[in-house]
C-alpha positions in Angstrom: 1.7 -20.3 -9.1 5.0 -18.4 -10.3 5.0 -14.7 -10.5 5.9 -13.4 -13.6 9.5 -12.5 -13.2 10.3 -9.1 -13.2 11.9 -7.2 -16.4 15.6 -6.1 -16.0 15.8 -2.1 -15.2 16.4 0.1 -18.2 20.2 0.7 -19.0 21.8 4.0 -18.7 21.3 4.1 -22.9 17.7 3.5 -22.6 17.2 6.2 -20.2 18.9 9.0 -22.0 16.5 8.1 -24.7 13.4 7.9 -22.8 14.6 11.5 -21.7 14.9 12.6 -25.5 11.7 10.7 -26.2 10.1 12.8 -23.7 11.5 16.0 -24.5 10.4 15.7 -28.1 6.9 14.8 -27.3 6.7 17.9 -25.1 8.4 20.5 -28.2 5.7 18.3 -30.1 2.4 19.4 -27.2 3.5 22.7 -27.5 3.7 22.9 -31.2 0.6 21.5 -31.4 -1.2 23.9 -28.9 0.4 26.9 -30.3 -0.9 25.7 -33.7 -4.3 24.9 -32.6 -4.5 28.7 -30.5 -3.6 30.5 -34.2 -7.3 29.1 -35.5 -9.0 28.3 -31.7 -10.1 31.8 -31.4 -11.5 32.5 -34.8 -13.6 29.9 -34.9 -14.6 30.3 -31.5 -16.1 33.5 -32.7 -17.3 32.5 -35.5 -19.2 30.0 -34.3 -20.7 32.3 -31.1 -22.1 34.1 -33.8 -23.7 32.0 -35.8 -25.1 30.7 -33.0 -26.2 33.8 -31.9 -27.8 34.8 -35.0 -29.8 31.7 -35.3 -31.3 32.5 -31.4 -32.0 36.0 -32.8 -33.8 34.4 -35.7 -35.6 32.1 -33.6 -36.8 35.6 -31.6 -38.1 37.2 -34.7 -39.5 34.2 -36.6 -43.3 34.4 -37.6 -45.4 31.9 -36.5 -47.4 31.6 -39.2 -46.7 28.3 -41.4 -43.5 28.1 -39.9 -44.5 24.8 -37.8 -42.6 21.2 -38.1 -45.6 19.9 -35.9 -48.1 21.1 -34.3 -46.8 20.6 -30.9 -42.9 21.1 -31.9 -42.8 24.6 -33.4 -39.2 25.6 -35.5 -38.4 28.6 -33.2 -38.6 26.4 -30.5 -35.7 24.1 -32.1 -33.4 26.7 -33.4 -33.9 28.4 -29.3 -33.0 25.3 -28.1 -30.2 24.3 -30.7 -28.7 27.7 -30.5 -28.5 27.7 -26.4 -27.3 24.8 -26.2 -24.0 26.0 -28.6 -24.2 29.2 -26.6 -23.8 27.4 -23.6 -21.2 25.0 -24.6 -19.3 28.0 -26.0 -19.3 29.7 -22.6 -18.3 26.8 -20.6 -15.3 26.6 -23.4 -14.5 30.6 -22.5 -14.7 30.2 -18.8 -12.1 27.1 -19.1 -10.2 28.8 -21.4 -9.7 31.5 -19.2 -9.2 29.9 -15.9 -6.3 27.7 -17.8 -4.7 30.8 -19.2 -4.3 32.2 -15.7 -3.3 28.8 -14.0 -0.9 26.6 -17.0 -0.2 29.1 -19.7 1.1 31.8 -17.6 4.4 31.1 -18.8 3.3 31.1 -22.9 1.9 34.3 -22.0 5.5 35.6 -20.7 7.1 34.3 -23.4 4.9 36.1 -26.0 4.9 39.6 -23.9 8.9 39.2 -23.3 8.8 38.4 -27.5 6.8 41.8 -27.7 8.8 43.9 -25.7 12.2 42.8 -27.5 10.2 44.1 -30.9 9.4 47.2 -29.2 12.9 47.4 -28.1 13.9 47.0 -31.7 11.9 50.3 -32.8 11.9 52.2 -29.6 14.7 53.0 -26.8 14.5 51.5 -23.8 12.9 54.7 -21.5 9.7 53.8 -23.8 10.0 50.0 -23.7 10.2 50.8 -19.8 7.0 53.6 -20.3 5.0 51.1 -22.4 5.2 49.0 -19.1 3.7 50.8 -16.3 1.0 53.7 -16.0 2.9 56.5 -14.4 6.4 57.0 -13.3 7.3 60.1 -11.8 10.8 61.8 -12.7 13.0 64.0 -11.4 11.4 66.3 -8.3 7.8 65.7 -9.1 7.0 63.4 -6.3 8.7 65.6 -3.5 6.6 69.0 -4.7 3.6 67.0 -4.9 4.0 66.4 -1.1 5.0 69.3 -0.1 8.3 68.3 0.8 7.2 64.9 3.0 9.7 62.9 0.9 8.9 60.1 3.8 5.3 60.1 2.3 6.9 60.0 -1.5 8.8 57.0 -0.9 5.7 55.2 0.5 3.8 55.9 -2.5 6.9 54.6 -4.8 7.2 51.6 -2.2 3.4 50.7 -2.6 3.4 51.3 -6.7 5.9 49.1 -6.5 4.4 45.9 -5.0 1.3 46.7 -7.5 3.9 45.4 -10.0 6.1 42.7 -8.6 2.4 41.4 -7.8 1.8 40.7 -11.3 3.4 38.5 -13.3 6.7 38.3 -11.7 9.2 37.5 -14.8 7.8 39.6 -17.5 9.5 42.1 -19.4 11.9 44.8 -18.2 10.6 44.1 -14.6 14.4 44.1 -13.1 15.0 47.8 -15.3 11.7 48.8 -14.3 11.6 47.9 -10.6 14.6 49.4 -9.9 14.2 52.4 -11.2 11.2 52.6 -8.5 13.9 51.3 -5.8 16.5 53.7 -6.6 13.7 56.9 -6.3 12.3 55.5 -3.4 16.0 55.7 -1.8 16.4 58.9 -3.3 13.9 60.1 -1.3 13.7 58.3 1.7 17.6 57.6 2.5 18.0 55.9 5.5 14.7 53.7 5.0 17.4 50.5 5.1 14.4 48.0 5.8 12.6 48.4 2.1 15.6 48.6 0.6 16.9 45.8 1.8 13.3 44.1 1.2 14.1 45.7 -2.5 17.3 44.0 -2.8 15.6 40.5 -2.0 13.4 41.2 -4.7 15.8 42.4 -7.6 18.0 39.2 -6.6 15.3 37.0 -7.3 14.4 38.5 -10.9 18.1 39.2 -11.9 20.7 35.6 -12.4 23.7 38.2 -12.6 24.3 38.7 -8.7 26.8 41.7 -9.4 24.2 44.2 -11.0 22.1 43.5 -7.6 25.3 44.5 -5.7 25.3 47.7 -6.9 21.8 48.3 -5.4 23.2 47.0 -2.0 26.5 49.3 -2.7 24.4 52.1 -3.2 22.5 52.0 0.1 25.5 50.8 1.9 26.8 54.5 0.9 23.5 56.3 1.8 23.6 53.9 5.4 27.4 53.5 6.4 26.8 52.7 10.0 24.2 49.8 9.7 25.4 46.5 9.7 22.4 44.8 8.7 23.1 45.9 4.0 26.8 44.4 4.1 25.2 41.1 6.1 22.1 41.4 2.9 25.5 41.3 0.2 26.6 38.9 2.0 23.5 36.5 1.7 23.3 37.6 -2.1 27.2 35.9 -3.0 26.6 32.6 -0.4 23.8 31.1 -2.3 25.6 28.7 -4.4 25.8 29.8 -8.5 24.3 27.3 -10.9 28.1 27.4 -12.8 30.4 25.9 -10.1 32.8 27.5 -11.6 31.9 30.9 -10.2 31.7 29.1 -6.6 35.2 30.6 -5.7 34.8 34.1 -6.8 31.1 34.2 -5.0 32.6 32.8 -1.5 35.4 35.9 -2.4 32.8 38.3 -2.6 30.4 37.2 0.4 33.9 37.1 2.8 34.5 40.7 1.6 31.0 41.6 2.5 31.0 40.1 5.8 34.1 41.3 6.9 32.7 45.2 6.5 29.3 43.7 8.7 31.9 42.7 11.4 33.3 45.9 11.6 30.0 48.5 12.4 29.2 48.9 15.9 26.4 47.8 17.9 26.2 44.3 16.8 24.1 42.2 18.6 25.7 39.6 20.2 24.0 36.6 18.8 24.5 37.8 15.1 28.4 38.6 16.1 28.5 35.0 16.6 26.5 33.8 13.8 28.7 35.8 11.7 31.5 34.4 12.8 31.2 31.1 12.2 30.1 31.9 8.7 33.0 34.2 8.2 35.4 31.1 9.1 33.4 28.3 6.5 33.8 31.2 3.9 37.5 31.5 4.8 37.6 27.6 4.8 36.7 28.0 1.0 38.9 30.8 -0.1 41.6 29.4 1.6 42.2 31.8 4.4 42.7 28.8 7.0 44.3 31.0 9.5 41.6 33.4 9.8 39.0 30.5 10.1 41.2 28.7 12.6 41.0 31.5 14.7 37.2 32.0 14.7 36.6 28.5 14.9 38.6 28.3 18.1 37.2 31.4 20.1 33.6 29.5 18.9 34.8 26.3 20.3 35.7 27.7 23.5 32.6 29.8 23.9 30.9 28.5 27.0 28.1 30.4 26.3 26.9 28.9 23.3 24.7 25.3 23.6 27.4 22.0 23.5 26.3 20.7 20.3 27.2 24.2 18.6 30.9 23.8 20.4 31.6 20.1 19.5 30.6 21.5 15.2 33.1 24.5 15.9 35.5 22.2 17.9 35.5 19.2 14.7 35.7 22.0 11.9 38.6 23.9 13.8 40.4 20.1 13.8 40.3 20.4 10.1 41.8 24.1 9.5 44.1 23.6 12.1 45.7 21.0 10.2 45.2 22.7 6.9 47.6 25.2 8.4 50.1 23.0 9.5 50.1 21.3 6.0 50.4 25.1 4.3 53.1 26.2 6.9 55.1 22.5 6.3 54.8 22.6 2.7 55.8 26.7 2.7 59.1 25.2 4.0 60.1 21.7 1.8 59.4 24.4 -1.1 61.7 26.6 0.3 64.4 24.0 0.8 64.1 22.6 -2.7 64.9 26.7 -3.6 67.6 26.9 -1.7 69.2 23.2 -1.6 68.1 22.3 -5.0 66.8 19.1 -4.1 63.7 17.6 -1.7 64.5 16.7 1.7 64.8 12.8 2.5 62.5 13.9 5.3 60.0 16.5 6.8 61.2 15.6 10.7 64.4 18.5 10.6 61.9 21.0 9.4 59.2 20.3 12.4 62.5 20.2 14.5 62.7 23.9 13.2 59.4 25.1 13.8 59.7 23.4 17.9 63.0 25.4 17.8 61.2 28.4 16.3 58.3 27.5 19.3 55.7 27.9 16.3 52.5 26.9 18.2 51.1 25.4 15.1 53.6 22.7 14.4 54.7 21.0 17.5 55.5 17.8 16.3 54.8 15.1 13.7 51.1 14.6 13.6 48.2 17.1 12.6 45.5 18.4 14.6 43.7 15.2 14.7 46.3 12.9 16.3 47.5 11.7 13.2 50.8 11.5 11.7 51.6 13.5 8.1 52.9 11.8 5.0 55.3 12.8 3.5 56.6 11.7 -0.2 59.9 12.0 -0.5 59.3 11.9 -4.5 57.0 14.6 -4.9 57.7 16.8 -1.9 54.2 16.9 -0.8 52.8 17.1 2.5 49.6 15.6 3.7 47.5 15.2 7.0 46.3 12.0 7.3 43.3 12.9 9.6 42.2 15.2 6.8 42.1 12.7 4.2 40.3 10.2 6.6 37.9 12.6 7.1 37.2 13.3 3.6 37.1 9.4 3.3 34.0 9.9 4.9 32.6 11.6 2.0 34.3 10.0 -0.4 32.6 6.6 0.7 29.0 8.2 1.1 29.0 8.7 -3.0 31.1 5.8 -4.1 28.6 3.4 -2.0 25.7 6.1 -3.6 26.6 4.9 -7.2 26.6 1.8 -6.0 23.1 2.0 -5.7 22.9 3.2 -9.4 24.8 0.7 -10.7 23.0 -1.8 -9.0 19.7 -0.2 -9.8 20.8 -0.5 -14.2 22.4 -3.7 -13.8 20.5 -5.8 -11.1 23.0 -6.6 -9.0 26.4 -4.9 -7.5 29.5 -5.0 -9.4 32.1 -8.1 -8.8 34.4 -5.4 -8.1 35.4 -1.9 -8.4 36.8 -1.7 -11.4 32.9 -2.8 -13.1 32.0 -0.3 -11.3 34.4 2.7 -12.8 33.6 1.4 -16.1 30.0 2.3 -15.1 30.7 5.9 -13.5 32.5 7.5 -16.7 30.0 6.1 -18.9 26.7 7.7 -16.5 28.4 10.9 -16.5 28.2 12.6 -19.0 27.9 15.7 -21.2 23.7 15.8 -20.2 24.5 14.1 -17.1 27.4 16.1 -15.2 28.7 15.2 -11.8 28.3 17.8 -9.1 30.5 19.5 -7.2 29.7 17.1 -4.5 30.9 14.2 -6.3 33.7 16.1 -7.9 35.0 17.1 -3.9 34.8 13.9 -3.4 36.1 11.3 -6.0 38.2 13.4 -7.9 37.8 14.9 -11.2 38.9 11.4 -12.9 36.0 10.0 -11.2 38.1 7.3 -9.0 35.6 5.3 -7.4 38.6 2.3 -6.9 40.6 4.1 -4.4 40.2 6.0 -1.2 41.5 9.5 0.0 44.2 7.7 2.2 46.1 6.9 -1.3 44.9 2.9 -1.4 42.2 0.4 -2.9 38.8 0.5 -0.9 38.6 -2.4 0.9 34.9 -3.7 -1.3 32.5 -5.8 0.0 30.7 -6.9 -3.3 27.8 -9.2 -1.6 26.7 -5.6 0.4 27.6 -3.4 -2.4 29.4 -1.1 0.5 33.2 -0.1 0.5 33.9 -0.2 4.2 35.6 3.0 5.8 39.8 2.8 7.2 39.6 2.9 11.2 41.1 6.1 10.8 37.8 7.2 9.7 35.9 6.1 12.6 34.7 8.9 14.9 35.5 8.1 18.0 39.4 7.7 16.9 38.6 10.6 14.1 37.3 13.3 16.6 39.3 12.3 19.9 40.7 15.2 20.1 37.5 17.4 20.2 37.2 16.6 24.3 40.4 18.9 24.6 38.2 22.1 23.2 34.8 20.7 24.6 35.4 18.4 27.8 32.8 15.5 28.6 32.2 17.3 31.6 32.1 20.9 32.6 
């Protein structure tokens, strides 16, 4: 007996309307829940009271004629009638309840945040703050109140505090409100670095705009100038990647400028130095400050102290800023020769000849870091390392051979080619579909899946669905050079 055979998969249209499909029956749910809550209760009421009226009744009611049989009086129907409502109605109420605290927490933050934005409308925002919390105490109150134990004062605003990032965490004003307890509690207990920093975790996680939490961080920085451990906390707050990638560059700024003022308090443990370190030179890596990472990478690939595998990471990422430099350093000089000559040169070889004359210990000859030689077009006057682009083949191929799986996954089978499948990639991403960062790094921003990094056509194999990697992007030949930082043997 055949099996039945098996449906195509849906096409990348069909999706995007199952998604709208969805999306409208969800607007609809709510609609229809927030229609049904308008009446729910009133009736609700109403109903618990007639039934509790007719169980009163039933209390009072006479015996007397008052009898459907002998056996089956009426007070003894309308009792049992009327619990029977009454207990459906609390079974309802109890539900009701436990639902309201587990899956309409958010409708309940939505109508609360709606309140507060009318309050906000009629009131300023001190009393949309007040109208928020029980008691906050102003100016001097707290420190005469404990007889000048401040220590004690900022426990108590510490403690009242947590009573409200315990509730529900996203509701009104809570980033306004909470740190206005924060900046009291350092106000009265200075140098009390671990709940502030404790603070600062807490505001950053109820406030999207990362810069209004850095002046929390800023301000105990001030109060604390020779602990390391608030610039390290800024630092965190700016290397969480932002959900707009276009802010990525500006955030890596910011978290390098932290770090660089953690580096320079004393009394660093040695451990975090390190840890530091590295994290300073992938930040540098992304703002372009290749030199500076170079450096660190180095002194990390030539720590003996730290465990191999750590060295051989260090050892492959300093590869790659070394020969970012060279390419910045080469490229600093064709540009200058086109100023001053008017023209390209035919070649980059009398400019490395320079750099051996000036004993630069960057450029030393024609290849980069990795082993490879750099291209050079004559046409364009740009320079590129070669091992850089076949490591970023790597990459490349991981998501072109990725969506290759998509495309095989819509269509049932791979693309006869590449070209199929660019048709395909333009046409998934899209305005509600947007390609990462990832795939952007990758692929390009034209979204060339046909050819790689090393500036030719992927070599395909359609039966697979795989574009194979260039041997230059094989490790063994990619990393060779790593054994000169990290030997085999030591």
């Amino acid at each position: 007996m055949q099996s039945p055979p098996t449906p195509p998969p849906p096409t990348v249209a069909e999706l995007n309307a199952q998604s709208v499909a969805r999306h409208v029956e969800q607007v609809a749910r709510a609609e229809y829940w927030n229609n049904l809550a308008e009446w729910g209760y009133p009736v609700f009421f109403i109903v618990f009271a007639i039934a509790a009226g007719v169980l009163l009744l039933s209390i009072f009611l006479p015996d007397g004629e008052m009898k459907v049989t002998s056996r089956n009086p009426l007070r003894l129907r309308l009792r049992m009638i009327s619990g029977i409502i009454l207990l459906m109605l609390c079974v309802i109420g109890v539900q009701t309840s436990v639902d309201r605290r587990r899956g309409f927490i958010a409708d309940q933050d939505k109508r609360h945040e709606a309140a507060m934005i009318k309050l906000g409308k009629m009131k300023d925002k001190e009393e949309v703050l007040r109208a928020q919390y029980l008691y906050m105490p102003e100016g001097k109150s707290l420190a005469y109140m404990t007889l000048g134990n401040t220590g004690i004062a900022a426990d108590y605003v510490w403690l009242s505090s947590q009573q409200y990032v315990s509730n529900s965490f996203r509701r009104g004003k809570k980033f306004d409100m909470l740190l206005r307890f924060f900046n009291t509690m350092m106000e009265l207990d200075p140098n009390w670095t671990e709940a502030g920093m404790n603070a600062g975790k807490v505001l950053s996680a109820l406030e999207k705009d990362r810069y209004k939490v850095e002046e929390f961080y800023i301000d105990i920085a001030c109060k604390n100038p020779d602990d390391w451990r608030i610039p390290y906390e800024g630092t965190k707050l700016f290397v969480v990647p932002p959900l707009n990638p276009d802010l990525q560059e500006e955030y890596t700024s910011r978290a390098e400028w932290w770090l660089q003022r953690a580096l320079k308090k004393k009394n660093l443990p040695p451990s975090t130095q390190r840890e530091m370190e590295e994290l300073l030179a992938r930040l540098s890596m992304e703002t372009n400050s290749f030199e500076l990472a170079e450096e660190l990478l180095l002194k990390s690939a030539l720590d003996t102290t730290q465990q191999r595998t750590m060295r051989i990471i260090a050892a492959r990422d300093w590869l790659q800023t070394r020969s970012m430099v060279i390419v910045q350093r080469v490229q600093k000089r064709i540009d200058e020769f086109k100023k001053t000559n008017g023209k390209l040169p035919d070649s980059i070889l009398p400019i490395l000849a320079q750099f051996r004359v000036e004993k630069d210990p960057f450029v030393v000859g024609p290849n980069d870091a990795y082993g490879f030689p750099l291209d050079y077009k004559a046409t364009t006057g740009k320079v590129t390392a070669r091992g850089l682009q076949a490591r970023r083949a790597i990459q490349s191929a991981s998501v072109v051979n990725s969506l290759l799986l998509v495309y095989e996954n819509n269509k049932g089978s791979f693309p006869e080619n590449l070209k199929l499948l660019d048709v395909f990639t333009k046409e998934y991403f899209d305005v509600k579909n947007p390609p990462s960062s990832i795939v952007i790094e990758s692929i390009g921003k034209v979204l060339d899946v046909e050819n790689s990094p090393m500036g030719k056509p992927w070599d395909y194999d359609n039966v697979q669905g795989l574009v194979i990697l260039p041997p230059e992007s094989e490790m063994e030949k990619l990393f060779r050079n790593v054994s000169k930082l990290v030997p085999d043997e030591e």
